[in-house]
C-alpha positions as CSV (number, residue, x, y, z in Angstrom):
1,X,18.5,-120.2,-37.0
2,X,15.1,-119.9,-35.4
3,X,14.7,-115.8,-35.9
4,X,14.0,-116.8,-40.1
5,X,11.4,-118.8,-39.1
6,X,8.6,-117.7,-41.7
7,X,10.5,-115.2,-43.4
8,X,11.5,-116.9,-46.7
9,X,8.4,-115.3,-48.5
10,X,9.7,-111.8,-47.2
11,X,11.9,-110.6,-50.7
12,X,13.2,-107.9,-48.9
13,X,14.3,-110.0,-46.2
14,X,16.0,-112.6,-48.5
15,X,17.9,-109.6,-50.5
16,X,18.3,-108.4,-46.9
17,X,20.4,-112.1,-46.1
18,X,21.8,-112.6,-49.7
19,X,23.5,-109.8,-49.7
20,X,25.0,-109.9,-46.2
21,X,27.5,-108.8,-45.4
22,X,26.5,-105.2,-46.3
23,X,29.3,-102.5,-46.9
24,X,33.1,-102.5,-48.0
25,X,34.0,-102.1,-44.2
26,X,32.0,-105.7,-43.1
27,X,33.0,-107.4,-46.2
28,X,36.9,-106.5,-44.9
29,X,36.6,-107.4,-41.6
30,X,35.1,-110.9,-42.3
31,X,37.4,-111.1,-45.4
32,X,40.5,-110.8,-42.3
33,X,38.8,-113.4,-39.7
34,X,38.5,-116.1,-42.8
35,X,41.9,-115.4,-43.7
36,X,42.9,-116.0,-40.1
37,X,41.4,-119.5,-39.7
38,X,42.4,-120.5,-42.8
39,X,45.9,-119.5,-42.1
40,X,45.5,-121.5,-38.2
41,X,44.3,-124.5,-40.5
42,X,47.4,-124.2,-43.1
43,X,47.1,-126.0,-45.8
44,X,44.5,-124.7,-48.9
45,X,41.2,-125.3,-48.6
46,X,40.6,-126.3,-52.3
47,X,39.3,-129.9,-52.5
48,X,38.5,-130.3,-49.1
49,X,35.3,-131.9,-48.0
50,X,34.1,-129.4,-45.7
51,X,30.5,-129.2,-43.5
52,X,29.2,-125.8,-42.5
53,X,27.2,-126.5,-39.3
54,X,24.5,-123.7,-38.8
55,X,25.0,-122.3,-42.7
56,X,22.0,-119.6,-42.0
57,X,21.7,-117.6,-45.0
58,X,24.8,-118.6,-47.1
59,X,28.1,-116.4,-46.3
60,X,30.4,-119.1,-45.3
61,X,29.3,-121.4,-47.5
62,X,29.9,-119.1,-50.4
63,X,33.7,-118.3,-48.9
64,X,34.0,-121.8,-48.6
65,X,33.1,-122.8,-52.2
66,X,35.0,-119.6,-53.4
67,X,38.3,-121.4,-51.9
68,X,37.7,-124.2,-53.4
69,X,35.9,-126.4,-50.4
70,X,33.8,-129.3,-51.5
71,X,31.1,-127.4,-49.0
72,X,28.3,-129.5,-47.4
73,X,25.9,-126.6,-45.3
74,X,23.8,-127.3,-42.7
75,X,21.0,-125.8,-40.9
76,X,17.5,-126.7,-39.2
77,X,15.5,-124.0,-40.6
78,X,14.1,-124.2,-43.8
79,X,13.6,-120.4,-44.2
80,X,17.6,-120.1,-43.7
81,X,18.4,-123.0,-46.5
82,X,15.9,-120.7,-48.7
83,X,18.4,-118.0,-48.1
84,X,21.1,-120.0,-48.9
85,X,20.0,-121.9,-52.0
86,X,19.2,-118.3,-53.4
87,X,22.4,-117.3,-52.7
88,X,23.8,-119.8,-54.5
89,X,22.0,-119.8,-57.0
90,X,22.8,-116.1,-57.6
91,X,26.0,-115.7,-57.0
92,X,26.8,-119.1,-58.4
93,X,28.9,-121.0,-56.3
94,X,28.0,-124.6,-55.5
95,X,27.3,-126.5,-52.0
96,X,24.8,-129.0,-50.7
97,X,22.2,-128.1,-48.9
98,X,21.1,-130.0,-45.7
99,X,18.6,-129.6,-43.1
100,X,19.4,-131.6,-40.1
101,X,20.0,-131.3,-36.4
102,X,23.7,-130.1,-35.4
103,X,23.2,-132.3,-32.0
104,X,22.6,-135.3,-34.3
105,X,24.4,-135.0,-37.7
106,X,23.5,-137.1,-40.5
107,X,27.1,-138.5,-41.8
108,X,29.2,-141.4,-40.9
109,X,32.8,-141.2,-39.4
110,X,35.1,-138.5,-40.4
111,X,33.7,-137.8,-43.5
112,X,34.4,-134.1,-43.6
113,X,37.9,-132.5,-43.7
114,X,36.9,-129.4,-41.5
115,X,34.1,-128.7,-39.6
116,X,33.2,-125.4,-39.1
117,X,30.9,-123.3,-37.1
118,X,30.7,-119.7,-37.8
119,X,28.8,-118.1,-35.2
120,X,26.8,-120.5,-34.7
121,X,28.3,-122.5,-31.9
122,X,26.8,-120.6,-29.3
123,X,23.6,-121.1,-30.0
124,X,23.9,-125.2,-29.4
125,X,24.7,-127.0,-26.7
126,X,28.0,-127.0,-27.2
127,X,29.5,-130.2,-25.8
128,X,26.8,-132.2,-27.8
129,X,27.8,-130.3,-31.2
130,X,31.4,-130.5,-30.6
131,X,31.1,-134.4,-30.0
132,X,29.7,-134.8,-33.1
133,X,31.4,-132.3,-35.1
134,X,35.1,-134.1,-33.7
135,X,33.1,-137.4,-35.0
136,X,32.4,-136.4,-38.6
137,X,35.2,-134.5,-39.1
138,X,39.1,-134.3,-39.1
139,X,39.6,-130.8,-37.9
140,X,37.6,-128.1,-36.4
141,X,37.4,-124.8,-37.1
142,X,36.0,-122.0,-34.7
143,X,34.9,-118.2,-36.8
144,X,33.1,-115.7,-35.0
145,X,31.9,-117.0,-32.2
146,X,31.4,-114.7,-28.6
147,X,33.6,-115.0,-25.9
148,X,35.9,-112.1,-24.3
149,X,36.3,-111.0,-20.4
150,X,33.8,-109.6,-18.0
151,X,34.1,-106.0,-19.4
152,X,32.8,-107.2,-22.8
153,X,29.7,-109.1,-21.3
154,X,29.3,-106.4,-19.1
155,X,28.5,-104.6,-22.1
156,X,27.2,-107.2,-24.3
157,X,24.7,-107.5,-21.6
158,X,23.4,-103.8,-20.8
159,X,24.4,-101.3,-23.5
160,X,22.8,-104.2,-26.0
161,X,26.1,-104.4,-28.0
162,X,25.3,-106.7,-30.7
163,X,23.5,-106.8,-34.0
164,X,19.8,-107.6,-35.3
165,X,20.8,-110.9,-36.5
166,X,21.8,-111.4,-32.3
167,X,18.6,-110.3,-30.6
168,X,18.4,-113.3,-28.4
169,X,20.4,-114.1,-25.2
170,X,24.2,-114.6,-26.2
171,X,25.8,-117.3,-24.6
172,X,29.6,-116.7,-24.1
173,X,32.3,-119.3,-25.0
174,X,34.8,-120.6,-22.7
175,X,37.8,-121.2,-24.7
176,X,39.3,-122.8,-21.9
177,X,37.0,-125.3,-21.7
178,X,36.8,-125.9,-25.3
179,X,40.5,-126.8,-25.5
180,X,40.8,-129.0,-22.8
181,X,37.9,-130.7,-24.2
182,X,39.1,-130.9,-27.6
183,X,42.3,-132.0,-26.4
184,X,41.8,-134.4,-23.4
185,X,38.7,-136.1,-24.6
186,X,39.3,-135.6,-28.5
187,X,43.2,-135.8,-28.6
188,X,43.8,-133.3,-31.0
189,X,47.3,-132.2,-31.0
190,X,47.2,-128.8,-32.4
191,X,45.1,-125.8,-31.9
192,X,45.6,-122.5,-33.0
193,X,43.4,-119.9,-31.1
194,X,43.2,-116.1,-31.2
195,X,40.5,-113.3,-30.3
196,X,39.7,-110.1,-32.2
197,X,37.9,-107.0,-31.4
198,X,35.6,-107.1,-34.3
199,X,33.3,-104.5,-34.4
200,X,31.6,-102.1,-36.3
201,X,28.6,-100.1,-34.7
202,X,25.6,-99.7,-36.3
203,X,25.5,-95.6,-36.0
204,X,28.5,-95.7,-38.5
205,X,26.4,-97.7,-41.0
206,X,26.5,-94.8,-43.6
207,X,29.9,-95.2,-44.0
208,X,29.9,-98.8,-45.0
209,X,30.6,-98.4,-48.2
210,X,33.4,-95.9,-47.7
211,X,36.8,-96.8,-48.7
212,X,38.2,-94.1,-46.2
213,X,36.3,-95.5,-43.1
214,X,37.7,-99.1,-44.4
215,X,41.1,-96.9,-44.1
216,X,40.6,-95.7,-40.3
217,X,38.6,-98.5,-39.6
218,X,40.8,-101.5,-39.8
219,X,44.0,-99.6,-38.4
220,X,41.6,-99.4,-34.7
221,X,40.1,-102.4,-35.0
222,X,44.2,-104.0,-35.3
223,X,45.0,-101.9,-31.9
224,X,42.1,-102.7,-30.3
225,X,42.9,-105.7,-30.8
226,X,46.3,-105.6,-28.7
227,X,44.0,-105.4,-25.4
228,X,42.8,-108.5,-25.2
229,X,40.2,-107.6,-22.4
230,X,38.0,-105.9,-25.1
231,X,37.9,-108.6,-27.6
232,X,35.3,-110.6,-27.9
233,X,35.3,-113.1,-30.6
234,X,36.9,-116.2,-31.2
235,X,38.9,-117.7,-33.9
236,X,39.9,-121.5,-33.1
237,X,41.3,-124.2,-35.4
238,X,42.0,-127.6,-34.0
239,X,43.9,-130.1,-36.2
């Protein structure tokens, strides 16, 4: 995204990105949501030709490939593809790298499995990039992406609930819409949608690494959960 722009000659930035996400207690949390979609989806994702729209520095394009995707990745910024190569080349996985336009992408018909956006979608317009996602690919999936009641922008908005990699204006989903447009102008016939309180505050950062805040951690974040006025992020798979 536009926040790397110049940044890929910054080494402690790029370690910064590589080795995102930081902590036992992020790396769990993510670990869950991915296991979510991929369970929505249901079917392995080994094999399948899969395009990462808005790739940023790497981390679902390294699940992706670590399940077995054949992963295309995608982003407009050359600083985040930098990232992401890295990464790569590091932690040896394989994907292609692309830089193209999300609005505009550069493949014919249904040429991808999956699509996925991973908190990414709300940074497009989001009709355009669904249009063309729906075109290029068989299914959609949905990771990470804001959306969640008036209590949850409320604070979103004034207590500046979010992280660094989030420091412009968030643009809520409306999963409503989204369905009704996947459905009634796409005609999928199945999508699997659910929202999770997903959150881990930066004042608890010391104890990222610690397998006992993993332990009391998770449990909250699973009853938080149950009030679905608090969540605010969206995991959506349309088939």
């Amino acid at each position: 995204m536009n926040q790397a722009k110049g940044k890929s000659n910054n080494g402690e930035w790029n370690l910064k990105e590589i080795n995102r996400p930081d902590g036992i207690v992020k790396r769990k949390l993510m670990q869950r949501t991915f296991n979510l979609a991929k369970k929505f989806y249901g079917e392995p994702l080994k094999g399948k030709k899969v395009l990462d729209v808005g790739c940023g520095g790497g981390i679902e394009a390294e699940w992706l490939a670590r399940e077995g995707a054949i992963v295309t990745a995608l982003d407009d910024s050359e600083d985040y593809l930098y990232v992401a190569r890295l990464r790569a080349k590091i932690k040896r996985f394989n994907a292609k790298f692309v830089k193209a336009d999300a609005h505009k992408l550069p493949f014919k018909d249904k040429s991808f499995d999956i699509v996925v956006f991973c908190g990414t979608l709300h940074h497009l317009c989001v009709r355009k990039a669904i249009s063309e996602a729906v075109r290029v690919g068989k299914a959609i999936m949905i990771i990470y992406e804001p959306c969640g009641s008036l209590l949850v922008r409320y604070l979103k908005a004034k207590i500046n609930w979010s992280t660094e990699y989030e420091n412009q204006r968030i643009v809520f989903l409306d999963r409503y819409n989204i369905e009704h447009t996947l459905m009634k102008y796409h005609k999928f016939r199945t999508i699997k949608y659910d929202c999770k309180f997903n959150y881990f505050p930066k004042t608890l950062d010391a104890f990222r690494d610690s397998n006992l805040m993993s332990l009391i951690w998770l449990p909250l974040i699973d009853f938080l959960s149950w009030f679905k006025f608090l969540c605010h992020e969206m995991i959506l798979v349309a088939r």
